[in-house]
N, C-alpha and C positions, 0 to 999 in steps of 0.2 A: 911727701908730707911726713913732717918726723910725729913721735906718735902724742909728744904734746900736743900740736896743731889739731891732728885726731880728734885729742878727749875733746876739745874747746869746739869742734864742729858737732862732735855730737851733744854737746851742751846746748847750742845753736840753735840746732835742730830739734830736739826737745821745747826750747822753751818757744818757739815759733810754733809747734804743736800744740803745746800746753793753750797760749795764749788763742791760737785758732780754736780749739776746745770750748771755751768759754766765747769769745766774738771771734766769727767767720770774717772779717775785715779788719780785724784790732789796729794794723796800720793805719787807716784812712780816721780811728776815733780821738785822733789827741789824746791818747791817756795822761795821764801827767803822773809819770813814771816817778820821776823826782821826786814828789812830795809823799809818794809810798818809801825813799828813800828815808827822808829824813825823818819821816815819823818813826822808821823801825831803828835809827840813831839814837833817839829818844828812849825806845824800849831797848837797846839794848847798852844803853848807858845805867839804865836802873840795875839791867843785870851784873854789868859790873860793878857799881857805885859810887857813888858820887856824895854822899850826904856826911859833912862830916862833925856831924852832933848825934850818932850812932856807930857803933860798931859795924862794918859791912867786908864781907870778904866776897872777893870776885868770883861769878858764878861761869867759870871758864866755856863749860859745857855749854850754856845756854846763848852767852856771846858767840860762839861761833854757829850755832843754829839759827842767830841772828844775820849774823854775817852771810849764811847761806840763803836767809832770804834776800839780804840785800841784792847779791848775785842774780838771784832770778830780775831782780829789775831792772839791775843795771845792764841784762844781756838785751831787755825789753827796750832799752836806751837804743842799742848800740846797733841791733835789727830797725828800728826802725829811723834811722837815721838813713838810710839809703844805700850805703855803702855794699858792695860786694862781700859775699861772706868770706870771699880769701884775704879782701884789705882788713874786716874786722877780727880774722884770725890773726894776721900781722899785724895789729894794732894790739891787741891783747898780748901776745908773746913779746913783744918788743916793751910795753909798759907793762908789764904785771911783773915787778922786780920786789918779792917780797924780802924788805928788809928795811929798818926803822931807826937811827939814831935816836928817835925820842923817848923816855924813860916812862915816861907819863902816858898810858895809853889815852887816856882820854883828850889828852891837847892833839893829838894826832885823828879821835874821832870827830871831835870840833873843826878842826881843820878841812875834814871829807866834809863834813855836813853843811859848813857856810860854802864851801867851793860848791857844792851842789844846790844850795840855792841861789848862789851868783850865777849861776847860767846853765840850772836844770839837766844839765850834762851826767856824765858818768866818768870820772874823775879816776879811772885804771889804778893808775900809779897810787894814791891815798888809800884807794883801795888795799894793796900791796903792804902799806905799811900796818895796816889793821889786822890784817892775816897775820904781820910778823910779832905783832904787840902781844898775839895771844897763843904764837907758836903753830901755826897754822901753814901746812905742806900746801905744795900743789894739788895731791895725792888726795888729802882729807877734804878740800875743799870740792872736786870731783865727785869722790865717792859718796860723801855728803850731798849733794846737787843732785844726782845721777836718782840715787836712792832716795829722795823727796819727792823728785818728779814721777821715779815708777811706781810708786807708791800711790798720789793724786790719779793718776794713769787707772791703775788697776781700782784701785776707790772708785771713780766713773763706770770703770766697765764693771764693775760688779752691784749694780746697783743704792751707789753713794747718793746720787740725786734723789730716786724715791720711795727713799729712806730703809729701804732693804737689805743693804750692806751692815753686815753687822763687823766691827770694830776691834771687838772681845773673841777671840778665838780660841782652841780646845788651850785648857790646863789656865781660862780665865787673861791670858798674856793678849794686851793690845797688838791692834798692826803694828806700830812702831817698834817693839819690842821685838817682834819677829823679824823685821826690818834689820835690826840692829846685827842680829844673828848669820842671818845671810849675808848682808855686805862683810861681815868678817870674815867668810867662809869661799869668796870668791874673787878671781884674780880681776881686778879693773886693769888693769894694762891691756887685757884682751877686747877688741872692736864686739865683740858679743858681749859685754859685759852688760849692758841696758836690758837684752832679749833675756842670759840667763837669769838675772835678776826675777824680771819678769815670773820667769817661769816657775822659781823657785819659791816664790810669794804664792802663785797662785798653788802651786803644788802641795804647800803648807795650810792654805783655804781650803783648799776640797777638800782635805782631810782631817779637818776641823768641822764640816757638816755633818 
């Protein structure tokens, strides 16, 4: 397994976590994955913008934190579609070709968004071109993914749910922001890159009580 296939299993494997986290059966409840697609289309079309009786410059940063949730649902697609996760790796490596002839990000997000409500699916390849509209690696979109989830992760185990987890850590800086710090400071290429993560969050918590 080359070590793209890798990152994409462990992505897999996360959000089948994640999703178990929240419902112990998520498979067997229909979620309608799809329609958390297209609504975050929506919001993430305002971050770019579309209104053109205002000035609006595209909020680059924020579309792709869009784009990284869409990912988590499209991975929720494509597990629960039944498939073996060696075909869903090969289904991903094979369509996930980021690169876009279209000049217009947004006829390109319209595009993903009716293809996905024509048939609720998870539309790879569209996907690919929306990562390229806005300059978006393999690399970022990972590291991005990887680090949302251990984040929500370590949020649960730290008392996220009743209401204990405090957010605000030493020198006033949010989790995200210490988020931010770490994943710069850590090689994703390495299979441990999820567990250091991990530890380096939590290392930065305890020493903020």
């Amino acid at each position: 397994m080359n070590a793209q296939a890798q990152q994409i299993q462990i992505m897999l494997e996360l959000q089948d976590s994640m999703n178990t986290k929240v419902t112990a059966n998520w498979r067997e409840q229909g979620y309608e994955w799809y329609r958390a697609i297209w609504v975050e289309c929506a919001e993430l079309m305002d971050h770019y913008g579309w209104k053109w009786w205002k000035k609006q410059t595209p909020d680059t940063e924020q579309v792709a934190l869009e784009l990284i949730d869409i990912w988590h649902f499209g991975l929720s697609i494509l597990l629960q579609s039944g498939e073996t996760q060696d075909a869903i790796i090969a289904r991903v490596q094979n369509n996930l070709c980021i690169v876009t002839e279209q000049p217009d990000f947004r006829l390109d997000l319209e595009a993903f968004a009716g293809a996905t409500l024509a048939d609720r699916q998870f539309h790879i390849d569209l996907f690919g071109r929306l990562m390229a509209g806005v300059d978006m690696s393999f690399d970022q979109l990972y590291r991005g993914y990887v680090g949302k989830n251990v984040l929500n992760f370590f949020r649960q185990d730290n008392g996220y749910k009743d209401g204990s987890y405090r957010k605000h850590w030493h020198d006033g800086r949010e989790d995200n922001e210490h988020l931010v710090d770490v994943l710069q400071s850590l090689d994703a290429a390495k299979l441990s890159f999820k567990d250091e993560l991990y530890e380096a969050l939590k290392a930065r918590y305890d020493h903020a009580q």
